[in-house]
C-alpha positions as CSV (number, residue, x, y, z in Angstrom):
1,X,62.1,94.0,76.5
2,X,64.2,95.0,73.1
3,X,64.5,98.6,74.6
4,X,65.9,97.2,77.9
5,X,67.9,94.9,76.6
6,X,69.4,97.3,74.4
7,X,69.9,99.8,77.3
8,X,71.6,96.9,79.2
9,X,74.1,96.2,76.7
10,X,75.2,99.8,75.9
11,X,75.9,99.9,79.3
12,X,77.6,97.3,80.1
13,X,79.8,98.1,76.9
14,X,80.7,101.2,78.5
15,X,81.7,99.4,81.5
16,X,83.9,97.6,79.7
17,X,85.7,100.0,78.6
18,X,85.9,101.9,81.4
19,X,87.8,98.8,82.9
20,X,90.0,98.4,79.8
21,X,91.1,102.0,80.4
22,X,91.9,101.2,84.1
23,X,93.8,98.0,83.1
24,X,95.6,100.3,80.1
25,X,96.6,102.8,83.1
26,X,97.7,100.7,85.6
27,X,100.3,98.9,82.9
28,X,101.5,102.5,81.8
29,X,102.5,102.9,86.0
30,X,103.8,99.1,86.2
31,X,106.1,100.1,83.3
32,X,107.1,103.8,84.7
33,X,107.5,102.1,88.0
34,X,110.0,98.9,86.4
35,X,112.3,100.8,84.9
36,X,112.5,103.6,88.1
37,X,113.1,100.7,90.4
38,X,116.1,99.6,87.9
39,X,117.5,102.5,87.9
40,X,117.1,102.7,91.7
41,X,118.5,99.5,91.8
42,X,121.4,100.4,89.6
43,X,122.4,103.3,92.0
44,X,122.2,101.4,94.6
45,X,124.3,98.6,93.4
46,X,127.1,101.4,92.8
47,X,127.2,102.8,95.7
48,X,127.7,98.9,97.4
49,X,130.8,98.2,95.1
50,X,132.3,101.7,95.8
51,X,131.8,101.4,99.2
52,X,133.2,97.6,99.3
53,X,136.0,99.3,97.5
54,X,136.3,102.1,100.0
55,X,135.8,99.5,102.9
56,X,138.9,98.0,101.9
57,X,140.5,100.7,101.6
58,X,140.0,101.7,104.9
59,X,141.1,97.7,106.0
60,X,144.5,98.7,104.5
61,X,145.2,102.0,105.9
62,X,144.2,100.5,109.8
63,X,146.7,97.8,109.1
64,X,149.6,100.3,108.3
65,X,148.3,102.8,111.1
66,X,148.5,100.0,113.2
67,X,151.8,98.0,112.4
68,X,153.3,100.3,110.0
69,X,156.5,102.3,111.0
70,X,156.3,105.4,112.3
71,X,156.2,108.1,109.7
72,X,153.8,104.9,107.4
73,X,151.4,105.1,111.0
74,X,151.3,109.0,110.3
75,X,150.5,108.8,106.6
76,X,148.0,106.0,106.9
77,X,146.3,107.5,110.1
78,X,145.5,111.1,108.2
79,X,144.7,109.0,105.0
80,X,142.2,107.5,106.8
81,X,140.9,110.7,108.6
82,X,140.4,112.4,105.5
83,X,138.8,109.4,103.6
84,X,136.1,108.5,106.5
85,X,135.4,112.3,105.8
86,X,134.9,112.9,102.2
87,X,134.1,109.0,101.1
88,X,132.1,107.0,104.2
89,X,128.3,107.9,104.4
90,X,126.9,107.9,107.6
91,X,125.2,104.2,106.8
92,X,128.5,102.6,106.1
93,X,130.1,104.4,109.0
94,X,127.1,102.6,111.2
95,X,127.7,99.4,109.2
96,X,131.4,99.5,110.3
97,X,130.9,100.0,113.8
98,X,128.1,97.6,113.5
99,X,130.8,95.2,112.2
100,X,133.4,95.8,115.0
101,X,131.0,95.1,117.5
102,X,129.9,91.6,116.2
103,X,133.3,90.6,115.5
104,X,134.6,91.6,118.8
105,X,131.7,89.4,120.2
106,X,132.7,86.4,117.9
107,X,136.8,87.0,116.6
108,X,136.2,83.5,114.9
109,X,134.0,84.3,112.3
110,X,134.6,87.4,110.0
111,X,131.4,89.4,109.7
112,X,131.5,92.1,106.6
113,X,129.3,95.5,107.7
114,X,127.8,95.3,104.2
115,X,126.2,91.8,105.5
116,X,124.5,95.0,107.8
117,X,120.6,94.8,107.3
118,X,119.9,98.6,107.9
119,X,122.9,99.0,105.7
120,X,121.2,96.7,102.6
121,X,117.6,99.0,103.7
122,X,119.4,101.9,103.7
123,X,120.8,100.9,99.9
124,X,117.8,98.5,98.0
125,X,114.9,99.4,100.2
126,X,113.9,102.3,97.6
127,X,114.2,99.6,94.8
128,X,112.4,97.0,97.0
129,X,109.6,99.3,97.6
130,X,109.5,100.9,94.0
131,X,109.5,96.9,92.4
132,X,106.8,96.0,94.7
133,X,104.1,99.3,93.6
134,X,105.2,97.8,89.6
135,X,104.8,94.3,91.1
136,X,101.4,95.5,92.2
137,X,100.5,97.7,89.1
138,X,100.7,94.5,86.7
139,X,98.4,92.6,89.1
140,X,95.6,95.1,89.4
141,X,96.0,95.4,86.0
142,X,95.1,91.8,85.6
143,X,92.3,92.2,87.8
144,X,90.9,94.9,85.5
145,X,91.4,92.6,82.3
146,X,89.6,89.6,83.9
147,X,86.4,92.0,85.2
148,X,86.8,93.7,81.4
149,X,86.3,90.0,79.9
150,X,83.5,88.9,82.2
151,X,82.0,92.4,81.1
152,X,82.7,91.8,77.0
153,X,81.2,88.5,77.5
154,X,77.5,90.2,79.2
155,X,78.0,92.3,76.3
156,X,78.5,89.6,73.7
157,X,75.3,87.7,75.3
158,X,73.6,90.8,75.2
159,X,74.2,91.3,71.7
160,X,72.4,87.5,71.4
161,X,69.8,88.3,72.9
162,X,69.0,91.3,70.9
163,X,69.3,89.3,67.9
164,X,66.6,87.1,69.2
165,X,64.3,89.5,70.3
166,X,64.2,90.9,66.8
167,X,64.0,87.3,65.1
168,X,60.6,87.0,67.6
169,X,59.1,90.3,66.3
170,X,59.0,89.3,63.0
171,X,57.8,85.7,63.7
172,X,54.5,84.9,62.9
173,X,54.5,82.0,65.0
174,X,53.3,82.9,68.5
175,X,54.5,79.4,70.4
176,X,58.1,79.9,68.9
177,X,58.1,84.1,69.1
178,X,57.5,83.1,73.1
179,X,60.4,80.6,73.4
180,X,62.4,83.1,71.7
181,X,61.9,85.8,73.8
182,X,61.8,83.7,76.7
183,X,65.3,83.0,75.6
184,X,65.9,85.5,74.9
185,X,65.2,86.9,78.4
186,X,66.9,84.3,80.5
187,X,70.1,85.2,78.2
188,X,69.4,89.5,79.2
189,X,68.8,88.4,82.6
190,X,72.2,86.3,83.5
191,X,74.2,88.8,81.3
192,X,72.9,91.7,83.7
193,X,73.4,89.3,86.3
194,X,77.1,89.3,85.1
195,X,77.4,93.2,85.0
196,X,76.0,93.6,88.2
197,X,78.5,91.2,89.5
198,X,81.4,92.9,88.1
199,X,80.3,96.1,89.2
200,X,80.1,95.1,92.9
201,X,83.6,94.1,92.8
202,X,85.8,96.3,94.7
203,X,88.4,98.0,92.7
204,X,92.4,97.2,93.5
């Protein structure tokens, strides 16, 4: 029984730290994973405020192509030709033609085309995705931790019972050398009970 228990506990030992070097991975990717979504998010955040900034821009030069004399009309309309060109993307040109078309359906309320939800996907859905895998990193991380406890703490019985089976050899005693191996046993018994349960857990 001292030979098994002793197998038993170096083995769950190495389970342990298998899972503490799972856990230790997964934070190293929830970490690598935070700081690419913030700088994803950070991009994307630029690129909205230039193209508010660009948007209004655009507001402006309709206006003057619109009501503006003749030779402002000219300058305004090949302002705008050339700045739809080199400055709109293709998801704020959708965005603004989204716009028109819900504003023409309701002229009394003002609806922005960054208020667009294909626009804000086209933008943050990188970041949202990238903040979600870190999101999930940290919690199969935790997972890890709490199956690497649970698998310290068969280890730590283990260790007990060891102890007690070598107080029991040397006990000249039989009555108490068979209540502590008995012990003893029960203790090896729901500590590999507790290994066998964390082993059976799927991984995340």
């Amino acid at each position: 029984m001292l030979g098994i228990a002793s197998i038993v506990t170096a083995w769950a030992s190495f389970q342990a730290s298998l899972y503490d070097g799972k856990m230790a991975e997964k934070n190293a990717l929830a970490g690598i994973l935070a700081a690419e979504a913030e700088s994803m998010y950070l991009e994307a955040n630029s690129t909205f405020l230039t193209d508010a900034a660009t948007f209004s821009r655009i507001t402006e030069l309709t206006v003057q192509e619109e009501y503006g004399d003749s030779y402002t009309a000219d300058i305004a309309r090949e302002t705008l030709t050339v700045l739809l060109f080199q400055s709109v993307s293709d998801d704020l040109l959708a965005a603004i033609d989204w716009s028109n078309a819900e504003n023409d359906l309701n002229p009394e309320s003002y609806v922005s085309p960054q208020e667009s939800d294909e626009y804000l996907a086209s933008l943050f859905s990188g970041y949202t995705d990238t903040k979600q895998a870190a999101n999930q990193a940290i919690a199969d991380a935790a997972v890890y931790n709490e199956l690497g406890d649970q698998l310290t703490l068969a280890t730590v019985m283990l260790a007990i019972s060891l102890f007690l089976y070598g107080i029991a050899a040397v006990v000249k005693s039989f009555d108490l050398r068979l209540i502590l191996a008995a012990i003893a046993t029960l203790v090896t018994l729901v500590a590999s009970a507790i290994c066998i349960f964390v082993i059976m857990q799927p991984s995340p």
